[in-house]
DSSP file (Angstrom, degrees, kcal/mol; ACC not computed):
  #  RESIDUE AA STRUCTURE BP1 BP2  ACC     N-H-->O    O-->H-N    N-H-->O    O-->H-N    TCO  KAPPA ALPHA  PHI   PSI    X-CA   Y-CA   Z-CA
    1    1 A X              0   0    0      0, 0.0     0, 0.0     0, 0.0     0, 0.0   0.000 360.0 360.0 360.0 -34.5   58.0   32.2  137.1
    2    2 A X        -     0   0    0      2,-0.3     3,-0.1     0, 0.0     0, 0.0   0.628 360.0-117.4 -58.3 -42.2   56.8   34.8  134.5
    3    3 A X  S    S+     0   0    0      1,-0.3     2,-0.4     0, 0.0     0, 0.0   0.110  83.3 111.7 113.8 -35.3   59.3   35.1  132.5
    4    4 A X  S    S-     0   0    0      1,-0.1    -1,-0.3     7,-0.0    -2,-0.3  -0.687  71.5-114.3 -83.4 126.2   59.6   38.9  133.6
    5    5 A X    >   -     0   0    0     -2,-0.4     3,-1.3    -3,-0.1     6,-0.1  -0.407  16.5-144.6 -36.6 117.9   62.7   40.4  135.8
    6    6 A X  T 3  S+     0   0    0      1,-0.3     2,-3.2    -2,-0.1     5,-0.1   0.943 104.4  54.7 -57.0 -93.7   61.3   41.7  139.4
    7    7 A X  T 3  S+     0   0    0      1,-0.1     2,-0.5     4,-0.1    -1,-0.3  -0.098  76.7 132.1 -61.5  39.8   64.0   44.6  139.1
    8    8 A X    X>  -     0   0    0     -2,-3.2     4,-1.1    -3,-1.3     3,-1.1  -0.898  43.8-163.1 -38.9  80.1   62.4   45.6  135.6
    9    9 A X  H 3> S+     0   0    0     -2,-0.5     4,-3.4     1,-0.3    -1,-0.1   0.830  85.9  45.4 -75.6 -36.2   62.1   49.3  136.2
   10   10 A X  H 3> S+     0   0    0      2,-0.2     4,-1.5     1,-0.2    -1,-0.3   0.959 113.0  52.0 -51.2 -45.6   59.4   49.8  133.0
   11   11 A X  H <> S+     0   0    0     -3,-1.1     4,-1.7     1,-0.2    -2,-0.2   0.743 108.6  50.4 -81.3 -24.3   57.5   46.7  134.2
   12   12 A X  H  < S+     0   0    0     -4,-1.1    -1,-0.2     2,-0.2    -2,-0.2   0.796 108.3  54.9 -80.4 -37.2   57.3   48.4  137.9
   13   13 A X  H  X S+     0   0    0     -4,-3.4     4,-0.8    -5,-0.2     3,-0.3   0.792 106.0  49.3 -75.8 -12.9   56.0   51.6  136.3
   14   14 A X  H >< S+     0   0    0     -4,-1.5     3,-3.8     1,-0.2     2,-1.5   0.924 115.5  46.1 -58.2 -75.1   53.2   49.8  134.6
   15   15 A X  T 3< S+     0   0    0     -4,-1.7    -1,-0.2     1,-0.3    -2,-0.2   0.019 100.2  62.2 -66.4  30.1   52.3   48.2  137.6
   16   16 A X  T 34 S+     0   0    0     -2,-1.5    26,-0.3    -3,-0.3    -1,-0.3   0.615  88.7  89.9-124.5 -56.8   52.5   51.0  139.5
   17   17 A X  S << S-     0   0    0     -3,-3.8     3,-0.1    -4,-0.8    24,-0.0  -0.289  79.3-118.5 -64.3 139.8   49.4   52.8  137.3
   18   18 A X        -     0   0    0     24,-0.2    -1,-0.1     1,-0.1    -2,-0.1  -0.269  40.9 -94.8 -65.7 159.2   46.0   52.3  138.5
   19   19 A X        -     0   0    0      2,-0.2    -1,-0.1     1,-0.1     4,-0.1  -0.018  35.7-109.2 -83.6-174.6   43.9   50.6  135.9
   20   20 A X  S    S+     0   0    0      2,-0.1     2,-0.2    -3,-0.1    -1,-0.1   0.088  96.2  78.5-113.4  42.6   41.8   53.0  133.6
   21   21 A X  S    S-     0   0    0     25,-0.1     2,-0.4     0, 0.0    -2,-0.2  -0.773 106.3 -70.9-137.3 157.3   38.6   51.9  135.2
   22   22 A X        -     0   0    0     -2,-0.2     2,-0.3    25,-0.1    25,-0.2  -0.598  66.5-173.0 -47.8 117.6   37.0   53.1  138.7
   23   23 A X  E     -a   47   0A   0     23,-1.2    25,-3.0    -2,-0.4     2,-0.4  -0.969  21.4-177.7-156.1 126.0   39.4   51.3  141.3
   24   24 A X  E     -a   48   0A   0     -2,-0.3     2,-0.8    23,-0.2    25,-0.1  -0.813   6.8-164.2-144.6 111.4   39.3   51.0  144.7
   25   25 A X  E     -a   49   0A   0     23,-1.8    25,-2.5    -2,-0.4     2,-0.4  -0.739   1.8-165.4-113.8 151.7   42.1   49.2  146.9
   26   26 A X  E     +a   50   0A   0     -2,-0.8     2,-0.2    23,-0.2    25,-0.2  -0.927  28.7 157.8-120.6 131.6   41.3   48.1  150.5
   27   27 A X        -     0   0    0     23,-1.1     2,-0.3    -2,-0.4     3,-0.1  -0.665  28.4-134.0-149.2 157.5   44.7   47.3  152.3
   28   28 A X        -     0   0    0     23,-0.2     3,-0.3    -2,-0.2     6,-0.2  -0.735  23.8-148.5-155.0 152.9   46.6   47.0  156.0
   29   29 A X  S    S+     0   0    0     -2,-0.3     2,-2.2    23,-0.2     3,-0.5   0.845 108.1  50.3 -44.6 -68.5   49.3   47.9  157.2
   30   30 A X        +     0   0    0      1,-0.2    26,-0.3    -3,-0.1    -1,-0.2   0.111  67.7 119.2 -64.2  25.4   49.0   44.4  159.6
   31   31 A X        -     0   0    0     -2,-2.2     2,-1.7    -3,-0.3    25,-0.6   0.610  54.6-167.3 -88.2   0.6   48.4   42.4  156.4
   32   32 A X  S    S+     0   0    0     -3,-0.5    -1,-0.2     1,-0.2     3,-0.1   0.172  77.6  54.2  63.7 -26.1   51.9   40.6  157.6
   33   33 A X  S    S+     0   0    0     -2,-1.7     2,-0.3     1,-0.2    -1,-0.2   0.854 110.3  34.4-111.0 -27.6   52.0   38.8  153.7
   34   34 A X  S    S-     0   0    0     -6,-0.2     2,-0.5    -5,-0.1    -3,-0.2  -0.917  88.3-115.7-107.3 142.5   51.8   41.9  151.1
   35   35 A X    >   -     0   0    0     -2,-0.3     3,-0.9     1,-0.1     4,-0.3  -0.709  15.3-133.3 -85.0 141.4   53.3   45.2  151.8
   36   36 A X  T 3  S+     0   0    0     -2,-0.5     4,-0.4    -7,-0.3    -1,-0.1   0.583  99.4  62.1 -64.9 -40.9   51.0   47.6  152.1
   37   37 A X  T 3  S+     0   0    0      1,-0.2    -1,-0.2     2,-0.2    62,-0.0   0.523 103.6  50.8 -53.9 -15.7   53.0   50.1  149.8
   38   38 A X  S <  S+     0   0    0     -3,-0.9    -1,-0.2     1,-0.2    -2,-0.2   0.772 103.7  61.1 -92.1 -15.2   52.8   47.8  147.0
   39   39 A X  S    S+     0   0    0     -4,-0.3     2,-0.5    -3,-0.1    -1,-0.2   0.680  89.4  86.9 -97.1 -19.4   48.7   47.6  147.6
   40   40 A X        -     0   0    0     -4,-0.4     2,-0.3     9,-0.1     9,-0.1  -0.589  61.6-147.0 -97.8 138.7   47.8   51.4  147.0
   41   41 A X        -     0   0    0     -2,-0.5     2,-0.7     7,-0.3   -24,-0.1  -0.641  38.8-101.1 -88.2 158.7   47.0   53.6  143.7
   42   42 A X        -     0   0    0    -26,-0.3   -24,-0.2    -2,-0.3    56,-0.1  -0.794  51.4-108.3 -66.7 113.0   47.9   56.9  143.4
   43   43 A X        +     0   0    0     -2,-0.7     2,-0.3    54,-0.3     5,-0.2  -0.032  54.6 155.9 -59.8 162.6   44.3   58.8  144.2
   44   44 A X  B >   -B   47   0A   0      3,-1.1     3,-1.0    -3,-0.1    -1,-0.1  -0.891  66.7 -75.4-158.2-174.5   43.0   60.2  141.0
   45   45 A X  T 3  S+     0   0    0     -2,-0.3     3,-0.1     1,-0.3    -2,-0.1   0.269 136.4  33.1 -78.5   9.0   39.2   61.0  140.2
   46   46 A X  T 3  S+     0   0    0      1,-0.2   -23,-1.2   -25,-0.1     2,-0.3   0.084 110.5  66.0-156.2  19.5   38.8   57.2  139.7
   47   47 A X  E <   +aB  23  44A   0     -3,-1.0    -3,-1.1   -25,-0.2     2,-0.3  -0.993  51.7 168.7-138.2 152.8   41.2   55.6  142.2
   48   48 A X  E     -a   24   0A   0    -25,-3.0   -23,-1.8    -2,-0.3     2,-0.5  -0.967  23.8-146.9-148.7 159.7   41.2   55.5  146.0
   49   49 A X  E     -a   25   0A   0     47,-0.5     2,-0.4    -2,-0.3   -23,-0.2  -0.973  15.0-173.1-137.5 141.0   42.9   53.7  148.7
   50   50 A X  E     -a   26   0A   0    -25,-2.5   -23,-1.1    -2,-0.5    45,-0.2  -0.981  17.3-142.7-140.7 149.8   40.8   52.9  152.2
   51   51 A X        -     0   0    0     43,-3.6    43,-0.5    -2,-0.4     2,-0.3  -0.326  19.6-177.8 -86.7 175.4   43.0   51.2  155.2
   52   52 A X        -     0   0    0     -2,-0.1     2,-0.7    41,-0.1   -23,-0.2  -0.815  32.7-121.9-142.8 173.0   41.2   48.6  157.4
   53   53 A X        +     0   0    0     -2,-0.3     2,-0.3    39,-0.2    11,-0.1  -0.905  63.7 120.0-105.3 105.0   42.8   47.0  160.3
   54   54 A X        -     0   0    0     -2,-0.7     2,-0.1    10,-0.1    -2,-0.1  -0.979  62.0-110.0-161.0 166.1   42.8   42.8  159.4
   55   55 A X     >  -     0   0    0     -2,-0.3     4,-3.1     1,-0.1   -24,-0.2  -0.417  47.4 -85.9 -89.2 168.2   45.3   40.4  159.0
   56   56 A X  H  > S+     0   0    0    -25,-0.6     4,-0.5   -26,-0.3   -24,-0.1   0.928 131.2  30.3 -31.1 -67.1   46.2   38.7  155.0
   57   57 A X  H  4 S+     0   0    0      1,-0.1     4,-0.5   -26,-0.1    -1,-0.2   0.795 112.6  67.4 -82.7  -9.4   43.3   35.8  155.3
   58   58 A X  H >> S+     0   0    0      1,-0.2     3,-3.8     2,-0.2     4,-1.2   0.985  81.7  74.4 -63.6 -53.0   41.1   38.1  157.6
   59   59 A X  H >< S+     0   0    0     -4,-3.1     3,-1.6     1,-0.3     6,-0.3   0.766  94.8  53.8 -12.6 -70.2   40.5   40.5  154.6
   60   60 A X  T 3< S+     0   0    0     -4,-0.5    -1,-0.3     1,-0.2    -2,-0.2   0.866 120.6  28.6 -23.7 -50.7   38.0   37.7  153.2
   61   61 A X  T <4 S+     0   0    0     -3,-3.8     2,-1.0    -4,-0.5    -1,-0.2   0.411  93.8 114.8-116.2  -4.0   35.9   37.4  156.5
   62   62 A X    X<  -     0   0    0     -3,-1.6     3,-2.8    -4,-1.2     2,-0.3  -0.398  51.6-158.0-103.0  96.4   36.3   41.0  157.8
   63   63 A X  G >> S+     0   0    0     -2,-1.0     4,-1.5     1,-0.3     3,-0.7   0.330  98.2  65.3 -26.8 -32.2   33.1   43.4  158.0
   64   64 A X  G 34 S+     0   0    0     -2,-0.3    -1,-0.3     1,-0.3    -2,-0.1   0.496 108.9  33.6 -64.3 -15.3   35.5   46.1  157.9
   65   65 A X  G <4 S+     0   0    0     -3,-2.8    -1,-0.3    -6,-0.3    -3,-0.2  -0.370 117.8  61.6-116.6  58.7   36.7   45.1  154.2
   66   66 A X  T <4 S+     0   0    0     -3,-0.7     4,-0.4    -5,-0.1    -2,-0.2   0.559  90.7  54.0-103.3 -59.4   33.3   44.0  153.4
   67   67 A X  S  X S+     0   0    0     -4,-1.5     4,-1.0     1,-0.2     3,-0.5   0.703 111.7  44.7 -86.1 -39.4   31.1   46.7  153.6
   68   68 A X  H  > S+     0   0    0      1,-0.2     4,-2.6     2,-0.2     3,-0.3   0.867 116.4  49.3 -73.8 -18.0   33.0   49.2  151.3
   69   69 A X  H  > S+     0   0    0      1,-0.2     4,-0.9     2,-0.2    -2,-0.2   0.753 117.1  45.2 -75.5 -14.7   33.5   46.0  148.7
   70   70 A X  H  4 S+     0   0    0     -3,-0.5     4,-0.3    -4,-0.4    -1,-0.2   0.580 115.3  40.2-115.7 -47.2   29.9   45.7  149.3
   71   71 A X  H  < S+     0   0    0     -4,-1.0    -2,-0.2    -3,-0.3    -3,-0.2   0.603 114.2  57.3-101.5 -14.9   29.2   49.5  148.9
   72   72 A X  H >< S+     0   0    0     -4,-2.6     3,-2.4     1,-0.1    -2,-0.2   0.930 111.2  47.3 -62.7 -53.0   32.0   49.6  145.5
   73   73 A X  T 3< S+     0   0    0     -4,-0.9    -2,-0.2    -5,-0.3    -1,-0.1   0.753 104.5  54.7 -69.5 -13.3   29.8   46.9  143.9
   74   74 A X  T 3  S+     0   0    0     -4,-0.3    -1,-0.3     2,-0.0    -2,-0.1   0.492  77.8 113.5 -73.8 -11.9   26.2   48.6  144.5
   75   75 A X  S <  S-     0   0    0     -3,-2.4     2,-0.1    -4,-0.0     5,-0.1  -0.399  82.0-109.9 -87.4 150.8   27.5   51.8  142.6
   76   76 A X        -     0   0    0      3,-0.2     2,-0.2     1,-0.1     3,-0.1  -0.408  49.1 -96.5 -72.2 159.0   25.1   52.1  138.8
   77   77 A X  S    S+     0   0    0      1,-0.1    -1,-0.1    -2,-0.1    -4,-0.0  -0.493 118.9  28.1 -71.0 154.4   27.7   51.3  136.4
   78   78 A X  S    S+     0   0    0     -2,-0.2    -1,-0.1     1,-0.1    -3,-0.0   0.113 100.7  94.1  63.0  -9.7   29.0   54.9  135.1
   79   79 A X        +     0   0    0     -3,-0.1    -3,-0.2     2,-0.0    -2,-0.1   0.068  61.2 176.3 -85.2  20.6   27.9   56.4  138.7
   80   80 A X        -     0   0    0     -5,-0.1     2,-0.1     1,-0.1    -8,-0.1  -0.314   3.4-178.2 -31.3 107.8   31.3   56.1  140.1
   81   81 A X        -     0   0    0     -9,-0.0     3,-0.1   -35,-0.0    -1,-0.1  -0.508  28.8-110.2  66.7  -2.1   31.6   57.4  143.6
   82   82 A X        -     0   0    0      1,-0.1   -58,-0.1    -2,-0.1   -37,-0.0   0.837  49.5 -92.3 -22.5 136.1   34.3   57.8  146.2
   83   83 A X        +     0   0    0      1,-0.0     2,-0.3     2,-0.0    -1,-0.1  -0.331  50.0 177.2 -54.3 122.4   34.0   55.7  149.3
   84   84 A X        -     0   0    0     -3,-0.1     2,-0.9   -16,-0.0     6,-0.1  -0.942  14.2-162.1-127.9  98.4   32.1   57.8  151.9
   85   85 A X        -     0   0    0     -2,-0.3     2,-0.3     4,-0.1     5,-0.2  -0.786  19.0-158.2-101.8 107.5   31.4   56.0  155.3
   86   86 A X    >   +     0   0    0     -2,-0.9     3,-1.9     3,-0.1     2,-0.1  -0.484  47.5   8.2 -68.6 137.2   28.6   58.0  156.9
   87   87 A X  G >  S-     0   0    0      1,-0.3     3,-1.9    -2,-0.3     4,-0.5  -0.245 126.4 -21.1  88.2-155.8   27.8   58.1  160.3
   88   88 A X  G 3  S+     0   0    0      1,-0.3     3,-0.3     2,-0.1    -1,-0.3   0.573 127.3  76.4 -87.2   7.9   29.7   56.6  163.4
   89   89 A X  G X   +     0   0    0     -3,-1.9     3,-2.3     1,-0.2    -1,-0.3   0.800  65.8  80.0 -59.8 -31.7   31.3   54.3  160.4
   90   90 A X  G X  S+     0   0    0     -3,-1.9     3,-3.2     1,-0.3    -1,-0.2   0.902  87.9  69.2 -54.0 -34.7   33.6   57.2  159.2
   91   91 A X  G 3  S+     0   0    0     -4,-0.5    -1,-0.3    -3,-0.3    -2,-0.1   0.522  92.8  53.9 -73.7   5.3   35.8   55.6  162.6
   92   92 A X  G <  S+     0   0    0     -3,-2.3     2,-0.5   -41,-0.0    -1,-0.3   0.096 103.3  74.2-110.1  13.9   36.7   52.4  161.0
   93   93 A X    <   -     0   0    0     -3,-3.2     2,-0.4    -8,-0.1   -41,-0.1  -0.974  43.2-174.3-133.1 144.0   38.4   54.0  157.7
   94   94 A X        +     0   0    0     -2,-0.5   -43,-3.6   -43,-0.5     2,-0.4  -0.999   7.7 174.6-115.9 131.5   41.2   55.7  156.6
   95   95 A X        -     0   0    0     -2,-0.4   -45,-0.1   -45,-0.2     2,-0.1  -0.808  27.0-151.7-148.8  90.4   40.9   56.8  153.2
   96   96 A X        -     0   0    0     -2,-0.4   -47,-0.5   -47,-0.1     3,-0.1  -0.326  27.3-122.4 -73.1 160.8   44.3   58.8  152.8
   97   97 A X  S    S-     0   0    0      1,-0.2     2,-0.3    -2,-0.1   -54,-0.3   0.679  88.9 -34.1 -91.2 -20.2   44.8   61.8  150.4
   98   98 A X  S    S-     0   0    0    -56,-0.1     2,-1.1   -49,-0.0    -1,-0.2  -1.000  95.3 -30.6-179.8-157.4   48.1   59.3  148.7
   99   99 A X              0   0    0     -2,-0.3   -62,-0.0     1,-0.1   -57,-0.0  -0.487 360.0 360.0 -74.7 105.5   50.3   57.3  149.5
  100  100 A X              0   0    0     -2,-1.1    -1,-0.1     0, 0.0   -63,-0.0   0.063 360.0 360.0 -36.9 360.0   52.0   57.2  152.7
């Protein structure tokens, strides 16, 4: 539909780099329509990848991807942050050190 070749190897290592802004993608494994692999940056000092357990349309509606999308968008602009869930929260994230 693009015009662009899926098995473009250049065009998969663009899309492969995290953008050059604070980035944070919230994924699962059980997300049954995107693969999961496809959904994570490579961490750096401005990208981070946190797991939640919800299905593809759940994401939208689940408190468990909400509240860090909730706690990305509250950050001061230039205050950037890593996702830190305090408290008996820390047991509803994974926020692995790369990519699985």
């Amino acid at each position: 539909v693009s015009g662009h070749a899926s098995n473009d190897p250049e065009l998969m290592a663009q899309i492969r780099q995290a953008p050059p802004v604070p980035t944070t993608s919230i994924y699962s494994k059980s997300d049954g329509v995107v693969a999961w692999r496809c959904s994570v940056n490579e961490p750096s000092p401005l990208a981070e990848n946190i797991e939640v357990q919800a299905s593809h349309i759940g994401l939208g509606v689940n408190p468990i991807a909400l509240y860090p999308l909730a706690d990305r968008l509250a950050q001061p602009d230039g205050a950037w942050e890593p996702f830190e869930p305090k408290g008996a929260r820390r047991w509803f994230y994974r926020t692995p050190k790369g990519a699985e």
